[in-house]
C-alpha positions, 0 to 999 in steps of 0.5 A: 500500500502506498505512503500516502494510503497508509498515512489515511489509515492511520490518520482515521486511528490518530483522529479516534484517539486526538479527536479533531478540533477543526478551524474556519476554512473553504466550504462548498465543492470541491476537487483535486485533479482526477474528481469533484466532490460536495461537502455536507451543508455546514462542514468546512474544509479542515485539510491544511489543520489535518495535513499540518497537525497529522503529518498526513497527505490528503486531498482533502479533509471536512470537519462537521458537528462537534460531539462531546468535543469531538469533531466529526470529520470526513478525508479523501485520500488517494495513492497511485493503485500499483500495477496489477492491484486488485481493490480487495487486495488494496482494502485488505492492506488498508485494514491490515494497517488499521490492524496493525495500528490498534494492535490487532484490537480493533474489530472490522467489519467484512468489506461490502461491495458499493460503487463511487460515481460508478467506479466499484469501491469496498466499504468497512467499519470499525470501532476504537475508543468510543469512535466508529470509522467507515472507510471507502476504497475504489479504483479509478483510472490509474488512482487509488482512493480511500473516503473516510468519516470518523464520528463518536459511535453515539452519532455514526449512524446519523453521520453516515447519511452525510457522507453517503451524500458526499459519496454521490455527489462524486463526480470523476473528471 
């Protein structure tokens, strides 16, 4: 898996335990090259705090309600897909990471099959000090993409519905 993937697995374990404050940034649509996406209404553009904070590399990063202190966040990572990898074998390294970094103590679910503007992608969960993460992967056109909402588990369920709407706001350039 590449650095800046494993950099996004581990900013999801990193944002559990730190929690995510979050600062006033850019909202609306957004994009890097490759993809343009919609934010939920009201969330702002966090990424230069993340990028800065957690020493990680993310197109970009977006910060939602605060919890009990805790930010409710959503980041798009994305890495070149090596030649010849699979989806399932990049999201069994991504959980493999994630694995790793809780010390093979945190419970994932099983990958389910779902799609990003058409693109097929492999959605899981897991859970770790009192957050729940849902990490997206898919594949497209030479790129590997990871989506990730971490929320506190008492308000995931609700959360989620944002980032499916982010989800299909997705469109591939």
């Amino acid at each position: 898996m590449g650095r800046g993937i494993q950099l996004a697995a581990a900013a999801g374990v990193m944002a559990i335990a730190a929690g995510c404050t979050g600062e006033t940034g850019r909202g609306g649509a957004r994009g890097t090259v490759g993809y343009t996406v919609t934010p939920p209404r009201g969330w702002e553009d966090i990424t230069r705090e993340v990028v800065r904070r957690e020493r990680v590399s993310l197109d970009v990063a977006y910060g939602g309600p605060r919890v009990a202190g805790t930010r409710v966040t959503v980041n798009i990572a994305r890495d070149d897909a090596r030649r010849g990898r699979t989806l399932a074998a990049l999201v069994g390294d991504g959980r493999r990471e994630v694995d790793d970094l809780g010390g093979g103590r945190v419970r994932l679910t099983r990958p389910v099959p779902t799609e990003i503007d058409g693109a097929p992608a492999l959605s899981y969960d897991f859970r770790a000090a009192g957050q729940t993460v849902r990490q997206v992967g898919a594949l497209h056109d030479g790129s590997y993409f990871v989506v990730t909402l971490t929320a506190p588990t008492t308000v995931f369920r609700r959360n989620v519905a944002r980032l499916d709407g982010l989800l299909r706001s997705w469109r591939w350039d």
